[in-house]
LUMDREN-866741 format. One record per residue (C-alpha): residue number from 1; residue in one letter; x, y, z. Coordinates in Angstrom, 3 decimals. Layout:
REM residues N
{NUM,'a',{X,Y,Z}},
...
***
This chain:
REM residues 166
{1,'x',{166.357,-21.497,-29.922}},
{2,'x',{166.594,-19.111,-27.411}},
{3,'x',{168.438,-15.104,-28.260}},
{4,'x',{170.707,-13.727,-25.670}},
{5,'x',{169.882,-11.923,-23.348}},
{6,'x',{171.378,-7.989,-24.294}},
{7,'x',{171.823,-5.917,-21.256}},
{8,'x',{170.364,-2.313,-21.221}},
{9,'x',{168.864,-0.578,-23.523}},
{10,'x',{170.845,2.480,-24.210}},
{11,'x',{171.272,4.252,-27.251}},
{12,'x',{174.704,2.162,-27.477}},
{13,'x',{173.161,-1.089,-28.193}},
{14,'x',{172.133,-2.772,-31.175}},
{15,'x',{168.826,-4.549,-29.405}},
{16,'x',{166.739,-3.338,-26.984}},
{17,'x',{167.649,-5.282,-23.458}},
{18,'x',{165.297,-8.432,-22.760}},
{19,'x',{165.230,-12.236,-23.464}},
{20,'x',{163.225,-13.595,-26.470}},
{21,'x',{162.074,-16.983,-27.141}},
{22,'x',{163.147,-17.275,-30.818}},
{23,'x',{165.777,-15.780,-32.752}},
{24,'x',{162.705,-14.395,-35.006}},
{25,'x',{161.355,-12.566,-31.855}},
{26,'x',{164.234,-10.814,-31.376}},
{27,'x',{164.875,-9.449,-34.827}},
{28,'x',{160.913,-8.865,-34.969}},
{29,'x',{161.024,-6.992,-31.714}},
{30,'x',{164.414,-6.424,-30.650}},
{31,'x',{166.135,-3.561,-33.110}},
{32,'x',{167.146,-0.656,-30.758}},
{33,'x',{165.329,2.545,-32.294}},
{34,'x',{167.557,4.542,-30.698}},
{35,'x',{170.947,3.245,-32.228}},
{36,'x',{169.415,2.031,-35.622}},
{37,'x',{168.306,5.781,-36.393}},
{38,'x',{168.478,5.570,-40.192}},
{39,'x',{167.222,3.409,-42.841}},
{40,'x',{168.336,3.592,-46.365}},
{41,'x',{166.940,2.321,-49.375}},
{42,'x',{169.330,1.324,-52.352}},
{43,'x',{167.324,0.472,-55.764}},
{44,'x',{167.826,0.736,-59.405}},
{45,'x',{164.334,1.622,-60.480}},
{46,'x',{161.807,-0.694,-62.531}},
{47,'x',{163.057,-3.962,-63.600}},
{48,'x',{166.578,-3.701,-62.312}},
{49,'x',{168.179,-5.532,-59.953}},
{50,'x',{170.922,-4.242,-57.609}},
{51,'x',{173.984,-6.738,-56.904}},
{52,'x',{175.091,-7.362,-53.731}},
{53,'x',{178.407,-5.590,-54.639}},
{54,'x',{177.137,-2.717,-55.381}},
{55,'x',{175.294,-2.245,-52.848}},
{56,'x',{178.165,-2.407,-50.396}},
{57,'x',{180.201,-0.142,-52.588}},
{58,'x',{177.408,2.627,-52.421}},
{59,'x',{177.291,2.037,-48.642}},
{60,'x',{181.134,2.130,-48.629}},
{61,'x',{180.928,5.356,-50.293}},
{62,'x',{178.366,7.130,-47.999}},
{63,'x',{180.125,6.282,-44.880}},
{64,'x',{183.394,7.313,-45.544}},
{65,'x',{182.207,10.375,-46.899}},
{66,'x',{179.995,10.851,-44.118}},
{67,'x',{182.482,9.807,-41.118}},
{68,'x',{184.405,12.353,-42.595}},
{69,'x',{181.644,15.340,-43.076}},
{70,'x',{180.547,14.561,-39.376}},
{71,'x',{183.983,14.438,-37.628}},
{72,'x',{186.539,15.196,-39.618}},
{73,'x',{189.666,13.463,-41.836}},
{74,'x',{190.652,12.451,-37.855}},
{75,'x',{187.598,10.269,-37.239}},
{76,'x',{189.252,6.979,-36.606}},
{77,'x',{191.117,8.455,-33.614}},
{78,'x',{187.972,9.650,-32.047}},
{79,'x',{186.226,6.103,-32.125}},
{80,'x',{183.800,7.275,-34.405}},
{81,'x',{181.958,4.220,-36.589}},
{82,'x',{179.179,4.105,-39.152}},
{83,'x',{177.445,0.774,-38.476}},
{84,'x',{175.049,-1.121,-41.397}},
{85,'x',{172.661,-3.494,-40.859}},
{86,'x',{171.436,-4.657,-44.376}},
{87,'x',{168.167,-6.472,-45.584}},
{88,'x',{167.737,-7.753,-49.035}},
{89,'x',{164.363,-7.949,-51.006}},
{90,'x',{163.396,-9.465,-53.845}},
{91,'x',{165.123,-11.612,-55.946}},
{92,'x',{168.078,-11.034,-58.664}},
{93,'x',{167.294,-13.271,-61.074}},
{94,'x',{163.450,-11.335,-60.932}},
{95,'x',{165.001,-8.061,-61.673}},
{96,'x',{163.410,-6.389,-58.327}},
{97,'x',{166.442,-7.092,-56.041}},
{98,'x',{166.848,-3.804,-53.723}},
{99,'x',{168.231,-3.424,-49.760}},
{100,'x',{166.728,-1.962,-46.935}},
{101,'x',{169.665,-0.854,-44.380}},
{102,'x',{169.430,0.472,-41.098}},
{103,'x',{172.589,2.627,-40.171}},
{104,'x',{174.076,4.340,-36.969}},
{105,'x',{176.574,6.001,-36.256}},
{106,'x',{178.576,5.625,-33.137}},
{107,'x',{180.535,8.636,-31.536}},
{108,'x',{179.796,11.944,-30.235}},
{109,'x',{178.344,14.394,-32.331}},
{110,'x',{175.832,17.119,-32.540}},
{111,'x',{174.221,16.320,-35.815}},
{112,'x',{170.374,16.058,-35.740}},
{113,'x',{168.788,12.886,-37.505}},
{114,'x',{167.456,15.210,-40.417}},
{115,'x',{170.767,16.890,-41.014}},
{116,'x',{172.428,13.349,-41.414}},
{117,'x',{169.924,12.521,-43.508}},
{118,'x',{170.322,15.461,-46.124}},
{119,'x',{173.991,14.732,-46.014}},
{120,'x',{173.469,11.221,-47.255}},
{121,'x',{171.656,12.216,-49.478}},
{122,'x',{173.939,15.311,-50.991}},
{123,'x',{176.767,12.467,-50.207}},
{124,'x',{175.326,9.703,-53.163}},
{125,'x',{173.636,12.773,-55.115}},
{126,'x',{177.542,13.753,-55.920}},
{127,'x',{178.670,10.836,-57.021}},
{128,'x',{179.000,9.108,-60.671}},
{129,'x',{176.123,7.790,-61.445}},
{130,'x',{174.191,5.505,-64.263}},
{131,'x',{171.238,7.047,-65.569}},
{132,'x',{169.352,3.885,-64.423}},
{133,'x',{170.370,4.884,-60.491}},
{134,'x',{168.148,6.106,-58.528}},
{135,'x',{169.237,8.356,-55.420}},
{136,'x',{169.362,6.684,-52.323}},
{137,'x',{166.151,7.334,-50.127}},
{138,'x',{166.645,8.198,-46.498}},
{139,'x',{164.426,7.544,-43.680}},
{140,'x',{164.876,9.251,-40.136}},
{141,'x',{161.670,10.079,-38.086}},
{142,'x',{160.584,7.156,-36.314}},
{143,'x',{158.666,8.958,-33.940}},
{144,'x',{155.810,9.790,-36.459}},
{145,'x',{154.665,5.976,-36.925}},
{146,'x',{157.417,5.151,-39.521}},
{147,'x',{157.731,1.663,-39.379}},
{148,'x',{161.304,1.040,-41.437}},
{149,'x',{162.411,-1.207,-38.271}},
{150,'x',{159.623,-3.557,-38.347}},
{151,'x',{159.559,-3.609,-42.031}},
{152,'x',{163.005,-4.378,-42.581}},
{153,'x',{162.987,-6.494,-39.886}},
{154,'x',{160.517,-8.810,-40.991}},
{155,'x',{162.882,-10.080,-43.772}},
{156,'x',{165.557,-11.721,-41.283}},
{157,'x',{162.503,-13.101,-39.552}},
{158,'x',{161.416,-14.925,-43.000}},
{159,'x',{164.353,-14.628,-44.960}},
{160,'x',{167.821,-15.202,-42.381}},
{161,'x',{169.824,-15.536,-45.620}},
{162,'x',{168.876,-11.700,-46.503}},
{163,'x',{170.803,-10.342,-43.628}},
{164,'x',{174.364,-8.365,-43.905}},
{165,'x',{176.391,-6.295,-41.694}},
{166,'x',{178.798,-4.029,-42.544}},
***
């Protein structure tokens, strides 16, 4: 099965431009750095499983809260977006069900990376929470070898059924 071919390769595309020979290749080697620019984790801890729900509640939560810390109660009239692209691991019924996400946020802005990420964090840190929740982890600095992309990629390579997008 051949992927489609994505023109350019701007920082306004989901997948870098190019044509790849399976749909695997392109999720393997395809993910745009430059729009995906976060990755979240969402887990429960040891033994604990979190539901598909819930994770798109928490991710819900963040970006409305963050749309709104970035630009403004007004943020639908400038075009702005949060975009998820989700990966589940694990399995639920084996208690180590988590998601990987990759995020980005569409719309001009001058937010660095690492102030995003702090505000995601401060974002699900303020929130309700179960004692058995643990805090969202935030990835942003691809540039020093971080390989989130590949990592969460690899599960819609071997796993298709693992992918969301929200």
């Amino acid at each position: 099965m051949e992927a489609a071919l994505v023109e350019g390769s701007s920082q306004n595309t989901a997948f870098k431009g190019g044509v790849f020979k399976t749909v695997s290749d392109a999720w393997r080697h395809g993910l745009n750095q430059a729009y995906w620019t976060h990755g979240i984790t969402i887990s429960l801890g040891n033994d604990l499983s979190v539901s598909d729900r819930h994770a798109r509640w928490r991710l819900n939560y963040i970006q409305s809260h963050l749309l709104k810390e970035i630009f403004g109660k007004d943020h639908e009239a400038k075009g702005a977006k949060i975009r998820f692209l989700g990966f589940k691991q694990g399995h639920y019924r084996t208690c180590n069900q988590h998601f990987h996400v990759l995020m980005a946020v569409e719309g001009s802005h001058n937010w660095s990376a690492q102030k995003i990420a702090e505000t995601i964090v401060a974002i699900d840190g303020g929130r309700q929470k179960r004692n058995w929740e643990k805090s969202v982890h935030v990835d942003c600095d691809w540039t020093e070898g971080n390989r989130f992309h590949a990592y969460v990629s690899r599960e819609a390579t071997f796993n298709p059924d693992s992918v969301f997008v929200m």
